[in-house]
N, C-alpha and C positions, 0 to 999 in steps of 0.2 A: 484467400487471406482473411475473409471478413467473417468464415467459418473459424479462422484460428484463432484469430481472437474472440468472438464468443463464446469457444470455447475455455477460456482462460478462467472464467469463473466457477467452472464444475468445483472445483477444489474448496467452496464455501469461505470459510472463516479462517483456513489453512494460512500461516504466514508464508512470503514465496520464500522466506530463508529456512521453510521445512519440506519447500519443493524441490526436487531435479526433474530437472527439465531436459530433453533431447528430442531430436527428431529422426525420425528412419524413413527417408526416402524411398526405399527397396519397399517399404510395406512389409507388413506382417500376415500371412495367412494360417498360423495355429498359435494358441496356446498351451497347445496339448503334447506335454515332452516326448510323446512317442513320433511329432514331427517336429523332432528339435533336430532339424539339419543345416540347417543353414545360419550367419550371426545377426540377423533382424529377428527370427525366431529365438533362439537361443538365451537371445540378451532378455526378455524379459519372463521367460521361462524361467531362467537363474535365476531370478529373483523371487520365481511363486512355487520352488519345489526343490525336493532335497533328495540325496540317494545315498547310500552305502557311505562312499568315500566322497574326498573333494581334494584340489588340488590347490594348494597357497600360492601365491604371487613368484615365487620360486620352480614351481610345480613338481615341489614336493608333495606327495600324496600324506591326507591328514584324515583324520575319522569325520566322519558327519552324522549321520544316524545311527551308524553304527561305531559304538562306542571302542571298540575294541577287535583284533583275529589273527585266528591261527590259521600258517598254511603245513600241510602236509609233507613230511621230506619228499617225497617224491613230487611234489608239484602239483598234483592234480586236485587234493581236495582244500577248499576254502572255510572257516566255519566264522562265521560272523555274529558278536555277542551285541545284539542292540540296545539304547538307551531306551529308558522308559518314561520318558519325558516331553517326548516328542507328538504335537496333538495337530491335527489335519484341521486348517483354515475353518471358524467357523459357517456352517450349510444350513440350510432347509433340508438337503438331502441325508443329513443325521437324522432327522425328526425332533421331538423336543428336549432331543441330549446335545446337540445342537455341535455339537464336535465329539470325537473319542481320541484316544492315541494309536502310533503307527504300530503294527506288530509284525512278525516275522511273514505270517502269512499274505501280509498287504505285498510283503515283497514278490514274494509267489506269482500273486495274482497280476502284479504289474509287470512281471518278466514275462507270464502265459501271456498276456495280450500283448507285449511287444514282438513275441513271436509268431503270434495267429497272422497268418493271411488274410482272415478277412478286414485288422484293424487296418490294413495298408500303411502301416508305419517303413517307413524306407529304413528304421535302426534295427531293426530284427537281425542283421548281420554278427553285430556285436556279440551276441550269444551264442555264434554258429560254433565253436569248439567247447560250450556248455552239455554235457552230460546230462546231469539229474543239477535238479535244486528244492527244497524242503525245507520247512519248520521243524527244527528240533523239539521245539518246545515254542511258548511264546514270545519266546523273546532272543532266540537263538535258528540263526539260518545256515543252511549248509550249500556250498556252491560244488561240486564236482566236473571236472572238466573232462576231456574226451583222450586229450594229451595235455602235458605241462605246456605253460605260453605264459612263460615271465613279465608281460608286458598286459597280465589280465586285470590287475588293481588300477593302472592305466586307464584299464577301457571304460571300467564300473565308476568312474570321475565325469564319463561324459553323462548329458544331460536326458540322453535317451531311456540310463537306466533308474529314474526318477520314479518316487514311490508316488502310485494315486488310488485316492481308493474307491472300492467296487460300488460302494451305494452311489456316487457321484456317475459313475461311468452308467449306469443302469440307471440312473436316475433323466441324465442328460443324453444319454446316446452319442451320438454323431456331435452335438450341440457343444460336447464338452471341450471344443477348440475354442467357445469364445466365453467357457460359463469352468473355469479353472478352478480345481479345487486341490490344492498342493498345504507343505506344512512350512514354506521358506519364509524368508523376512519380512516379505507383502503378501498381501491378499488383495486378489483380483476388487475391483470397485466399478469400474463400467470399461465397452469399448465401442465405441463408433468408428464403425469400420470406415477406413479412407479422411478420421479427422482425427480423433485422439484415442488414446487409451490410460485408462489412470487404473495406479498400483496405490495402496492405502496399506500403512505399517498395519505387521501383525502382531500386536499386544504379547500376545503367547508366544514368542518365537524363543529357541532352546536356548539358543548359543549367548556368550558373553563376551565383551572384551575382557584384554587383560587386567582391569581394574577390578573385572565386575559388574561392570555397567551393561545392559541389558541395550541386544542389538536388534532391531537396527536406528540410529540415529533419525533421520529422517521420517518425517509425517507421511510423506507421499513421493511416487513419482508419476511421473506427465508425460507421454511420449507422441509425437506428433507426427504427422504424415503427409507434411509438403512433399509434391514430388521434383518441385524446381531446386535443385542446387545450389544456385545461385541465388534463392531466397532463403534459404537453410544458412548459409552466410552471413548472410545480411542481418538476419535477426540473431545470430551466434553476436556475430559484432556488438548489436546494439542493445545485449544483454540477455536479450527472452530464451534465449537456450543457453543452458549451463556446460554444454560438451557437444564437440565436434571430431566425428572422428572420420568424415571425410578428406579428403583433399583434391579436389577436383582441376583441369586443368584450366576451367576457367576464371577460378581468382588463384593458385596456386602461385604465381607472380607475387599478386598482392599480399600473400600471409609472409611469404619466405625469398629470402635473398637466396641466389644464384648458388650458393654454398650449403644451403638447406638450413637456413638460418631463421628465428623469426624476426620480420624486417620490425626495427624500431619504434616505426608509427604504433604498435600494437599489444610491446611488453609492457607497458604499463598495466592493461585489462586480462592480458590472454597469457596462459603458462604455456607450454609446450614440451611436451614428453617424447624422445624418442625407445626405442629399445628392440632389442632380435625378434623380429615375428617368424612364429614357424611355419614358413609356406617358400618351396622354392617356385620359381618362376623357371619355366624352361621350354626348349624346343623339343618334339618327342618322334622318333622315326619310326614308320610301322614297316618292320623288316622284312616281311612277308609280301613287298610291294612287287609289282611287277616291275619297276621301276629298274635300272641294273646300278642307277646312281646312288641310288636309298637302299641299295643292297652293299653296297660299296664301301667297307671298313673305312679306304682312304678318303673319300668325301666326306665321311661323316667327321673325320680325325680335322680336316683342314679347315672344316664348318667351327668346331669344338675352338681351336686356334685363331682363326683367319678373321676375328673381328674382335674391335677393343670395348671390352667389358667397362673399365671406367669409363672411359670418356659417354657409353650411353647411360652411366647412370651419373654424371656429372651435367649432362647437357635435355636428359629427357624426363628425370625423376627428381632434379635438385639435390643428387646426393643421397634420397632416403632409399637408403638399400644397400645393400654388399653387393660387389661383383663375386660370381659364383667362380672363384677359380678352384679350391677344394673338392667337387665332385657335388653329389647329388642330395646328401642329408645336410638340411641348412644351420647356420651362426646358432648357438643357444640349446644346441641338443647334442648331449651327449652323443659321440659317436661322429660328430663334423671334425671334418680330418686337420690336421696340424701342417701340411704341406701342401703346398702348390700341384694340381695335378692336371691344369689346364692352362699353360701363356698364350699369351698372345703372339704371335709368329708369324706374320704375312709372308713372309719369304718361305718357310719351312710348307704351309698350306696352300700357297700358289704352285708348287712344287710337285706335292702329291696332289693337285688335279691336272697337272700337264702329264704326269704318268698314268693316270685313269685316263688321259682322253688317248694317248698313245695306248695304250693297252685294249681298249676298247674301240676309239674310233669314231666316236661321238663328245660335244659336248654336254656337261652335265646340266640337264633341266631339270629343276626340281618345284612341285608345288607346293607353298607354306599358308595353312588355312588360319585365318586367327576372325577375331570379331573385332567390333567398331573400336574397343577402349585399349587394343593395343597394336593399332595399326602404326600408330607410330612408331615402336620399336619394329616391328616387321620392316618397317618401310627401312629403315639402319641397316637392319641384317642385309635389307636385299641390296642396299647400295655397295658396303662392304662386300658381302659374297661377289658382287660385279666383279671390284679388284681382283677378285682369286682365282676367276675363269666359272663361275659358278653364277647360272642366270636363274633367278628364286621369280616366278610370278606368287604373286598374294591372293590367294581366293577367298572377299571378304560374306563371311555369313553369318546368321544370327546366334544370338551364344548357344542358347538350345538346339540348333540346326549342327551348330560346331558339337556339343557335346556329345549328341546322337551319331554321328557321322564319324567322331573318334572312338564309340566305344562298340562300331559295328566294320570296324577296320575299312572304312574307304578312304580315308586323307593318306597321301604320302607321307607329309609331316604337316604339323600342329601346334599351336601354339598352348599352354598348360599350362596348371599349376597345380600344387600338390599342397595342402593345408593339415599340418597334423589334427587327425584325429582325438590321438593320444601321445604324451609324450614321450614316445620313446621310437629311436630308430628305426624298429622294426616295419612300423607303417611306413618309412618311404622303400625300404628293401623290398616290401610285400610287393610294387610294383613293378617287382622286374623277377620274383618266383615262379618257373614255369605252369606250376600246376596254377598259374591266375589269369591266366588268357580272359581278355576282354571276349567277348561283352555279359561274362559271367565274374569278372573278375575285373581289378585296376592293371592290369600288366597290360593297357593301350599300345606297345612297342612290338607286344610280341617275341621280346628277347628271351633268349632261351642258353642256358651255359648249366653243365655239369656241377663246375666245381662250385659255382656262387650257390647253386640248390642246394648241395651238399653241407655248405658252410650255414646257409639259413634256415635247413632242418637243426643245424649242431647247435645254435644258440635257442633255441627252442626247450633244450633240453641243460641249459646254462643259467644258476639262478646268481651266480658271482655277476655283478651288474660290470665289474671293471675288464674279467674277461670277456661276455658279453659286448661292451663295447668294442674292444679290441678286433671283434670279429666282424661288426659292422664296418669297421674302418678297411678291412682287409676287402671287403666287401664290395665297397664301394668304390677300390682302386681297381676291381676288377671290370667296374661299369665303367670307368674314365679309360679303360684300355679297350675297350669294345664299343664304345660309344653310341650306345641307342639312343640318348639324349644328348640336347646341348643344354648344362647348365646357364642359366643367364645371369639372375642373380638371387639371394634371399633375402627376402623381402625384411621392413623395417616396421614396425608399428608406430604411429605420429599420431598422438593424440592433443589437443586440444582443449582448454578449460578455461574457463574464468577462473581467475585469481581468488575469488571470495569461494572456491571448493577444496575440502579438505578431503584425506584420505581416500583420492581415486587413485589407485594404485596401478603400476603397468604391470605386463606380464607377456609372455612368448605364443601362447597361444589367443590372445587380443580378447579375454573375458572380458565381460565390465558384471565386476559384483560392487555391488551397492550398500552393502549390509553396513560396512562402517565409515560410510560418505556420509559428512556434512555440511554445510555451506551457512559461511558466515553471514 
């Protein structure tokens, strides 16, 4: 504590009503957008670097460096016309030009290393149906793809394909995770690892708002790295952090009424934002088990049924969330279904496992792996599953033990979740495409069907986004009929803020851009 507050001063002469302040418990370990995987990294990446496209609070897709582009009738080629106005944070690593602007070939350079093996970037996937890509000219890039995949303007919004440039990377080496040299709103200004890191406005920065007014607002941001929870709270409460975007179970009482309300003691100081986050939560069955219960269409039908969706997110989450009864693509994306394709039915699913145990001769034991933060709901399912003739032990391990363990097929079942990458359907269908067998692939289930391959080759070659949907829907009535997974619920974003902040806007995939935040 006595580190955070000394550190409170770095900011000099700055007034705190030109600071945002937050803390990231998780910690940060890069800078560097080719390990923008996760949102403790990402969130302050957004804020020091810029790419092709960018996606508005809508997540519609909008230009960012790249001004302008055409795509080819057939899908495959991209040509992107860039702005010439766009200039890289000023460096030492310039020399005494002391910054230049982005050009086409910067783009080049920052796709070959996000593809090289040797950078070990975990994003290098993003480009795996890229083709060629080239400089047309200086200020004109061309993207060629391998096949059409409508959902590629999508991928080029994530933070992975962020332009950086070569003198930096050769200058810093390895180093450049904590010495960030990007063209975004801020510019990197110090980081001490495990106490703060501070982001400093970039004078130069391209973009405008609507008036005209030159962004981003803000002098600085502050971000801090308690790893107690419960002291992340405490000082959110009593001002020193401007945004909270945890919600933890040990003051969650205290922020929110039983209804997922914010309890009164606290609307005076604190807003409180909900909205669709795109991540479903679910249960995922690895079909291939030796298991003959987790082979068993009807157990997994009565599992889908046999436990009530609201009341666990009524009585274990205070409300924030949807129950997933629609299938498998969550609330807020295009292609989440309009119908019910999962009730609740304790009589219909106690049902179909008295004819598995009849038919088979045994009762159904099945193991459900999850980690420490959602034993809780585990421990629901396995009570409910009791009711239905279904005995669930919980095998609790660590999240990386769990992650590793789901993606080399030893869990029966598992507890998941699925976070869009990008926003479009196709990233949650990818997980159930044959040709994506883990542990090369997200299809952790192993499920395997003719006709849903056939349908998610055909939208591939779909650039009508409304037919396109149509197929994901069809799609995903096919998963709710074969049931590899149990939807649980999709998930809600709850965000958090002092009163005196303007302009933090929500959005479905949980960014936090900062570009036109100010605080009174």
């Amino acid at each position: 504590m006595s580190l955070f507050f000394s550190s409170c001063s770095t900011e000099n002469s700055i007034k705190d009503s030109d600071v945002f302040r937050y803390n990231e418990f998780r910690n940060i370990t890069s800078l560097d957008p080719a390990f923008a995987r996760n949102p403790q990294n990402i969130w302050p990446i957004q804020q020091l670097f810029n790419g092709l496209v960018q996606l508005d609070d809508s997540l519609n897709i909008k230009p960012e460096i790249a001004k302008s582009w055409t795509i080819s009738k057939d899908g495959k080629q991209y040509i992107f016309e860039l702005r010439k106005d766009v200039y890289f944070h000023n460096s030492k690593v310039f020399g005494s030009q002391k910054t230049r602007n982005v050009n086409a070939e910067d783009f080049v350079y920052s796709f070959n290393r996000l593809k090289d093996e040797k950078t070990g970037s975990p994003g290098g996937w993003v480009l795996q149906n890229v083709k060629n890509y080239k400089a047309l000219s200086t200020y004109s890039l061309l993207i060629e793809l391998k096949q059409p995949f409508p959902a590629f303007l999508g991928l080029l919004t994530m933070r992975y394909c962020s332009v950086v440039p070569h003198e930096a990377i050769l200058f810093y080496k390895d180093d450049f995770r904590s010495n960030p040299v990007g063209t975004g709103p801020f510019k990197f200004k110090k980081w001490e690892e495990d106490v703060k890191l501070v982001l400093r406005k970039n004078y130069n920065y391209f973009e405008k708002d609507e008036e005209g007014r030159e962004l981003p607002y803000l002098e600085a941001v502050a971000i801090s790295f308690l790893p107690d929870i419960q002291s992340e709270f405490m000082l959110f409460n009593q001002g020193k952090f401007d945004f909270l975007n945890s919600l933890d179970t040990s003051y969650k009482d205290d922020l929110l009424t039983p209804m997922g309300q914010l309890q009164e003691k606290h609307s005076k100081h604190i807003r409180m934002e909900k909205g669709p986050y795109l991540n479903t939560e679910y249960i995922g069955f690895y079909l291939k088990s030796d298991n003959i219960a987790i082979r068993s269409k009807k157990i997994r039908e009565a599992m889908n049924i046999g436990f009530d969706r609201e009341k666990m997110i009524l009585f274990l989450r205070n409300t924030i969330g949807f129950p997933a009864f629609q299938g498998f693509i969550p609330k807020g994306l295009p292609g989440h279904g309009d119908k019910n394709l999962t009730n609740y039915n304790p009589q219909k699913a106690k049902k179909l496992v008295e004819e598995f145990i009849e038919e088979n001769g045994v009762t159904p034991v099945i193991h459900l792996a999850t980690d420490i933060n959602y034993l809780d709901i585990c421990e629901y399912l396995q009570r409910a599953f009791q009711n239905i003739g279904i005995e669930i032990i919980i095998d609790l391990m660590p999240t990386a033990t769990l992650r590793q363990a789901k993606s080399a097929g030893n869990l029966e079942s598992f507890r998941a979740s699925w976070i869009a990458d990008y926003p479009d359907a196709e990233n949650y269908l990818s997980l159930f495409y044959s040709k994506n067998f883990s542990p090369t692939g997200p299809n952790y289930t192993h499920f395997e069907n003719d006709d849903f391959d056939k349908k998610y080759l055909k939208t591939m070659m779909i650039s009508d986004t409304e037919k396109r949907v149509s197929y994901y829907k069809i799609m995903d009535e096919i998963l709710m009929t074969e049931f590899p997974v149990i939807p649980l619920y999709y998930d809600q974003a709850v965000r958090f803020s002092r009163k005196n902040i303007r302009g933090l806007e929500m959005n479905s995939i949980n960014l936090l851009n900062l570009k036109r935040v100010s605080k009174d």
